[in-house]
MIDOSE-1310 file (N, C-alpha, C; in nm, 2 decimals, decimal comma, always signed):
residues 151
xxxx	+9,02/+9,49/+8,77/+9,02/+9,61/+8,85/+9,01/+9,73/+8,76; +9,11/+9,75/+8,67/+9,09/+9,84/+8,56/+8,98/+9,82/+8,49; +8,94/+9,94/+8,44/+8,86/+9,93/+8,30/+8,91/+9,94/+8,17; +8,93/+9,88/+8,09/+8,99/+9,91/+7,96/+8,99/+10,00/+7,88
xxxx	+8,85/+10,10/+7,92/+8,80/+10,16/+7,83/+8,92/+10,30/+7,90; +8,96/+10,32/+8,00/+9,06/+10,42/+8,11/+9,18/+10,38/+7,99; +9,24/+10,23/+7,98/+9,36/+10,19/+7,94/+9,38/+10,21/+7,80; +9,25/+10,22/+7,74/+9,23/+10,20/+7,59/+9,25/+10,39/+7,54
xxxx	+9,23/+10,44/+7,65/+9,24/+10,61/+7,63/+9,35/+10,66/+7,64; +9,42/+10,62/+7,72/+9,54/+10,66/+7,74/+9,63/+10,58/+7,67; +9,66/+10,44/+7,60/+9,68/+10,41/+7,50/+9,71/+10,48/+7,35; +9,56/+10,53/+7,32/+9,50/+10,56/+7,22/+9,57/+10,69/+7,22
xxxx	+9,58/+10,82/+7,34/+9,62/+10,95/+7,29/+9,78/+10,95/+7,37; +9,89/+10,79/+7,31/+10,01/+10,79/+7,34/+10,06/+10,85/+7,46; +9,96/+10,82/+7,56/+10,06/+10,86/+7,70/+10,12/+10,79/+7,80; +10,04/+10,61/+7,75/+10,14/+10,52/+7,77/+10,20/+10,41/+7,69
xxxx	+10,22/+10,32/+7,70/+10,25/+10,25/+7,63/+10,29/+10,09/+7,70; +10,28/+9,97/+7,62/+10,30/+9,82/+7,69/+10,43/+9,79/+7,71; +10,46/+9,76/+7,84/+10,57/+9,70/+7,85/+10,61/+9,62/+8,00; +10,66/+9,51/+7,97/+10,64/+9,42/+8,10/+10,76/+9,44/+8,21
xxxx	+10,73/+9,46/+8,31/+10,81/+9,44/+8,43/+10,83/+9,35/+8,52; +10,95/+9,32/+8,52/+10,91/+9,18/+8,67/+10,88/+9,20/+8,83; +10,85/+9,15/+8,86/+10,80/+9,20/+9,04/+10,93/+9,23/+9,06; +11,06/+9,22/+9,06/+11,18/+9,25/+9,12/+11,17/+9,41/+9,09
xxxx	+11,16/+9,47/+8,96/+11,15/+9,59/+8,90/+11,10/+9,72/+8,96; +10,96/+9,62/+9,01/+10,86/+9,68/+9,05/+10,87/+9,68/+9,18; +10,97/+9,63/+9,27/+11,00/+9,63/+9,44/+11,13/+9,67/+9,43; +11,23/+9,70/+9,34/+11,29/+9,78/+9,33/+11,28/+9,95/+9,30
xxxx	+11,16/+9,93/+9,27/+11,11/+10,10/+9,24/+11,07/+10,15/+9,39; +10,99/+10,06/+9,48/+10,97/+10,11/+9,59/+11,03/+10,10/+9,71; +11,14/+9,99/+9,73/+11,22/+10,02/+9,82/+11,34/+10,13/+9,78; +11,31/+10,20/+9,65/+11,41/+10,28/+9,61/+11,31/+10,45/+9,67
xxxx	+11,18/+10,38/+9,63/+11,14/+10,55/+9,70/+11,10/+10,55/+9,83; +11,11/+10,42/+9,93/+11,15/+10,42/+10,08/+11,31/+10,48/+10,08; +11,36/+10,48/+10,04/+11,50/+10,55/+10,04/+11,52/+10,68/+10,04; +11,44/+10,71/+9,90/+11,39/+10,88/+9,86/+11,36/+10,96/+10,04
xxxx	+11,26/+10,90/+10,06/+11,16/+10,96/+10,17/+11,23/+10,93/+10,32; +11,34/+10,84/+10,31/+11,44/+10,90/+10,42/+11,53/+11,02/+10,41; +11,57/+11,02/+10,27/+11,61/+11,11/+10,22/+11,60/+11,23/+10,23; +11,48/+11,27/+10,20/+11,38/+11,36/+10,18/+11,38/+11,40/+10,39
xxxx	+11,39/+11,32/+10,49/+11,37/+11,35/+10,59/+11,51/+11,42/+10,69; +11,61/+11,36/+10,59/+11,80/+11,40/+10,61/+11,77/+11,52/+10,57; +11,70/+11,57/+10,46/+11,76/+11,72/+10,38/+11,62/+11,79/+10,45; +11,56/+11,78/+10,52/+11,45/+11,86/+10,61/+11,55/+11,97/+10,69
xxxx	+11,64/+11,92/+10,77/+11,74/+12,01/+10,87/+11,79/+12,07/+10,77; +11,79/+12,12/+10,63/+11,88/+12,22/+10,57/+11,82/+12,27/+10,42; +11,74/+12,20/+10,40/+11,63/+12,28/+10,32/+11,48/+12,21/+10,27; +11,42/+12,33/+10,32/+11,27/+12,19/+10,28/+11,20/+12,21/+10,16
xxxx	+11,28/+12,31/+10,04/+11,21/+12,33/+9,97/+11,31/+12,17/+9,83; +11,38/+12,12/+9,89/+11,44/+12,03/+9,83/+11,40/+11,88/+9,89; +11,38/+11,90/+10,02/+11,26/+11,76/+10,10/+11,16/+11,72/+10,05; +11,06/+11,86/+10,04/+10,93/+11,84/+9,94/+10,98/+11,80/+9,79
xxxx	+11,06/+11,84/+9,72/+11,05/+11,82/+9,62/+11,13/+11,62/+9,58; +11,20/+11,58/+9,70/+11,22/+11,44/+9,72/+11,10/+11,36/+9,74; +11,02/+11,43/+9,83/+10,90/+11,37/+9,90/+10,82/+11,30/+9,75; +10,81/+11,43/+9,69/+10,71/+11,44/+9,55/+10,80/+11,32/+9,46
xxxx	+10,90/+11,33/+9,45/+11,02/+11,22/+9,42/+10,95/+11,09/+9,42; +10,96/+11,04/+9,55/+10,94/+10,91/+9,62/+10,77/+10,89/+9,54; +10,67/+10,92/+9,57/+10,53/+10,96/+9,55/+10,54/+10,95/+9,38; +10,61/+10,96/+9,29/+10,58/+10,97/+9,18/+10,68/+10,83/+9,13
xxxx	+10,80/+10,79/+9,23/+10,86/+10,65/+9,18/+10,76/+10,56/+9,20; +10,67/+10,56/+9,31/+10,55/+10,48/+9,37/+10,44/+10,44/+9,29; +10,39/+10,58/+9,20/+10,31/+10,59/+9,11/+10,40/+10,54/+8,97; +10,48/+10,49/+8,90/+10,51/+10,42/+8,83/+10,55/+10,26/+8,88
xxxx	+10,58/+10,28/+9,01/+10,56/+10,10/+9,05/+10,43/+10,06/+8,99; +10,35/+10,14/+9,02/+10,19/+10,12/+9,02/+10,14/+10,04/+8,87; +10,22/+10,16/+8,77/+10,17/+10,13/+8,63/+10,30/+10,03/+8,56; +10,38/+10,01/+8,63/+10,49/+9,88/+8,59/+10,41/+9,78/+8,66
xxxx	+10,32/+9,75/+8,75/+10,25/+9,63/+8,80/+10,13/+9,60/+8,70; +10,09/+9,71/+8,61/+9,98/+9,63/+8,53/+10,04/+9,64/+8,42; +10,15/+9,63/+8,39/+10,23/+9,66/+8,28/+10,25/+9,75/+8,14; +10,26/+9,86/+8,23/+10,22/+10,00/+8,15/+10,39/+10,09/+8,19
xxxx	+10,42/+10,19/+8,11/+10,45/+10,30/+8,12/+10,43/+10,43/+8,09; +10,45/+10,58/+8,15/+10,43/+10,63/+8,06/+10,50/+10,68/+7,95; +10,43/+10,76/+7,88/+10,54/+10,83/+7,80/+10,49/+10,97/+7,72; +10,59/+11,01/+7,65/+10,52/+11,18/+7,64/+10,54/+11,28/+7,75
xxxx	+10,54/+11,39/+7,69/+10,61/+11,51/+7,78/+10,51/+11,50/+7,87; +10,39/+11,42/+7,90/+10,31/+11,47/+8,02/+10,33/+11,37/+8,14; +10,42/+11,32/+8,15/+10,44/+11,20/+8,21/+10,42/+11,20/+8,38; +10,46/+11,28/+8,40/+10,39/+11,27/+8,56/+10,23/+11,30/+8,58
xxxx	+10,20/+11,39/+8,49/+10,04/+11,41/+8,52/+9,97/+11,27/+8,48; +10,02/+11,22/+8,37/+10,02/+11,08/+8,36/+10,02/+11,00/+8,51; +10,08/+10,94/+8,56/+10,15/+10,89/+8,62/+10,02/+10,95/+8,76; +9,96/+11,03/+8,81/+9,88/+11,08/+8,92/+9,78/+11,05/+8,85
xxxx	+9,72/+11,06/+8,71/+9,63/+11,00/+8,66/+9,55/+10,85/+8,71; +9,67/+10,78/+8,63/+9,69/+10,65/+8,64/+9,65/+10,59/+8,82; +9,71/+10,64/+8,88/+9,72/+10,64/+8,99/+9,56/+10,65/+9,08; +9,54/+10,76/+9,05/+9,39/+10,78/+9,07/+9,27/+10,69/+9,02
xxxx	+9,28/+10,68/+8,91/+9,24/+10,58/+8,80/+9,23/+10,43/+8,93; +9,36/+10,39/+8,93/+9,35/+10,27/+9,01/+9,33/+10,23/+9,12; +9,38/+10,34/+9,22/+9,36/+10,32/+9,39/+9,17/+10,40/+9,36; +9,14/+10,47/+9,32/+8,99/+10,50/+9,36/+8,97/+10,59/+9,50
xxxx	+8,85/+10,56/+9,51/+8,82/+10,61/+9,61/+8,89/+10,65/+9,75; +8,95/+10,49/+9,80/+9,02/+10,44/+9,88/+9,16/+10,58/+9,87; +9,19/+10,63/+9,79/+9,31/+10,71/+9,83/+9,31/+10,87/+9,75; +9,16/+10,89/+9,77/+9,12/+11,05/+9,66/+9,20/+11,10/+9,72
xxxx	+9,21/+11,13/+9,85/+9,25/+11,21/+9,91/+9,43/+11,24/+9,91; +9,47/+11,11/+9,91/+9,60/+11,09/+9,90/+9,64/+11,12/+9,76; +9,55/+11,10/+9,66/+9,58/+11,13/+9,51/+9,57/+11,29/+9,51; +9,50/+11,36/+9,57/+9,49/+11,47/+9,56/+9,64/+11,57/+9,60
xxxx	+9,67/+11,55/+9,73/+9,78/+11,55/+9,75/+9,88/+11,54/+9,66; +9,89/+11,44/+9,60/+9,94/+11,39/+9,51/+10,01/+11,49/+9,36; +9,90/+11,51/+9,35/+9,88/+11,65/+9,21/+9,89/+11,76/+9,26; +9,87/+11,76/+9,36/+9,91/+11,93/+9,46/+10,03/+11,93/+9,45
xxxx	+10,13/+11,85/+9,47/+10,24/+11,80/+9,53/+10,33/+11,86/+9,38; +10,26/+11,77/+9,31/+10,35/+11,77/+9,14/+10,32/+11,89/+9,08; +10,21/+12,03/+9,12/+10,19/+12,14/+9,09/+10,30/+12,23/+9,15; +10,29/+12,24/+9,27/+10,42/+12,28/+9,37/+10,56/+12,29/+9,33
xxxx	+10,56/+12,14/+9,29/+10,75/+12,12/+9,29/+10,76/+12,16/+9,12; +10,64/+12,14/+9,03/+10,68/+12,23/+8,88/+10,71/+12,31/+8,89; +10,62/+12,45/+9,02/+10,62/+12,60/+9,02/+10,78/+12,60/+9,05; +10,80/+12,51/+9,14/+10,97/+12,54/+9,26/+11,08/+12,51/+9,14
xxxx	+11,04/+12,44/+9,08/+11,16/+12,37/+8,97/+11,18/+12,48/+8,83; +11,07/+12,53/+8,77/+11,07/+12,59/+8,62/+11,04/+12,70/+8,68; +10,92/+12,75/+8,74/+10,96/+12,89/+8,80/+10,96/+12,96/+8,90; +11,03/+12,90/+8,96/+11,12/+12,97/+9,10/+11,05/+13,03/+9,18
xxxx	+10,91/+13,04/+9,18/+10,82/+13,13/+9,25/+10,77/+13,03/+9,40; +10,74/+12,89/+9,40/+10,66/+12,85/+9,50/+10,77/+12,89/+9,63; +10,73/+12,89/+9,72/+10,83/+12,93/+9,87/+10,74/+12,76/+9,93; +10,77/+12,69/+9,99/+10,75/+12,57/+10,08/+10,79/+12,55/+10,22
xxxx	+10,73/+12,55/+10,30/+10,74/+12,57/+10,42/+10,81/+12,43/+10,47; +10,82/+12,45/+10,61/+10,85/+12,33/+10,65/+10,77/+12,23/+10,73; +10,66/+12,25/+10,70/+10,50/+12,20/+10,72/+10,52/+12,20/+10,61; +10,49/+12,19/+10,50/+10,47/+12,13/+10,34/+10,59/+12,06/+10,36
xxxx	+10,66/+12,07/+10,37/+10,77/+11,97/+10,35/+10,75/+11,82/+10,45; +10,69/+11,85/+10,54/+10,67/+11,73/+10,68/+10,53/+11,67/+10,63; +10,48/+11,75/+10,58/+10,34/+11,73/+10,53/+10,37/+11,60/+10,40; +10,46/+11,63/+10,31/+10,48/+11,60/+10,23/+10,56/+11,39/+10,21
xxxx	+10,60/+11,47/+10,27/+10,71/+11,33/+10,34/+10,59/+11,21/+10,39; +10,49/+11,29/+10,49/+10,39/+11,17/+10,57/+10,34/+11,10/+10,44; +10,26/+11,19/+10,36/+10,21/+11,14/+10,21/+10,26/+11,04/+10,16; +10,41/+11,09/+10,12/+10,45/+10,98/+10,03/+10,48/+10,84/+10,11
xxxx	+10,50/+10,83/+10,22/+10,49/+10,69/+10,29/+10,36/+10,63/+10,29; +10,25/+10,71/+10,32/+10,12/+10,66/+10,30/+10,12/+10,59/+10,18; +10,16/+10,67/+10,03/+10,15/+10,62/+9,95/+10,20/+10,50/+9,92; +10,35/+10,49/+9,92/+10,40/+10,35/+9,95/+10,37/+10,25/+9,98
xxxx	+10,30/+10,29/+10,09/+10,23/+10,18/+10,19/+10,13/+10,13/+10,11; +10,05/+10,19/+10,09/+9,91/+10,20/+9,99/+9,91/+10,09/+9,87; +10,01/+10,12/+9,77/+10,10/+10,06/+9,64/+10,15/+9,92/+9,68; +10,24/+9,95/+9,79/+10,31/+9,81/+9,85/+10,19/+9,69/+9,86
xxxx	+10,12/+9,74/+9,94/+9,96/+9,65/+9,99/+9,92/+9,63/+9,87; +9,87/+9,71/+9,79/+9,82/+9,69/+9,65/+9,89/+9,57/+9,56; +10,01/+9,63/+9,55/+10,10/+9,51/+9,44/+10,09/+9,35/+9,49; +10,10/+9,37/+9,63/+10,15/+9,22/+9,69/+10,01/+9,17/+9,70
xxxx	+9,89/+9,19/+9,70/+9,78/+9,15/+9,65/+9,74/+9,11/+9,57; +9,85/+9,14/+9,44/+9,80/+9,13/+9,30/+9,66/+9,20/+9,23; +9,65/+9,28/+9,24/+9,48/+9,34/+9,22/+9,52/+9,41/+9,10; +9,63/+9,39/+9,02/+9,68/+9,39/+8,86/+9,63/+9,37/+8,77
xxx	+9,51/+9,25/+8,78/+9,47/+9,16/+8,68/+9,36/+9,28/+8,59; +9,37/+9,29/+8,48/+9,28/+9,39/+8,42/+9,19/+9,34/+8,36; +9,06/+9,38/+8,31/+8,97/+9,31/+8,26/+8,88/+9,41/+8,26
């Protein structure tokens, strides 16, 4: 499914690195960010600029299920952009859209987190939440498929 020549680059400029996971690990990550995104749907009634930034939570545990199923992590200060990379890289086509989101998502909750400037609605926040379950869903189907195998 992968191409090596994608694995061999990000290898190469240390933003990931090998390391094996067991399927428990790796369904532990995502019934942990089905948790998140209930979460994320409890803290909607009292602030949504903390929902969205759960939602983006859940959506980024999801996207390392992803790269613990081909047996990758990342690493390096760029590790979430990593991590939407990667993500994109493997679902393709099938989830541009969702990937896009995706990176919107991790742009947003930087600006909300380091500089205080993004304001997030509560439409971004409901917006946000739908995503990362799509995502899930997406990953879940993916992993239990096995469509891991690289070559």
């Amino acid at each position: 499914m992968t191409d090596m020549k994608f694995i061999d680059a990000l290898l190469i400029k240390k933003l990931i690195r090998p390391e094996t996971y067991s399927p428990e690990v790796i369904h532990r990550h995502l019934v942990r960010a089905r948790q998140d995104i209930q979460t994320a749907l409890r803290n909607m009634q009292f602030d949504d600029e903390i929902a969205y930034s759960i939602a983006y939570q859940a959506m980024l545990r999801t996207g390392r299920a992803l790269m613990f199923s081909f047996g990758y992590r990342p690493i390096d200060g760029q590790q979430h952009v990593t991590v939407v990379k990667f993500a994109e890289y493997v679902l393709g086509k099938q989830a541009e859209n969702l990937i896009d989101s995706f990176e919107r998502m991790r742009r947003q909750r930087h600006s909300f987190w380091y500089e205080s400037i993004e304001v997030i609605s509560r439409n971004d926040a409901s917006t946000a939440i739908k995503r990362a379950e799509l995502l899930v869903e997406l990953v879940e189907k993916f992993v239990s498929q096995d469509n891991t195998k690289r070559g």
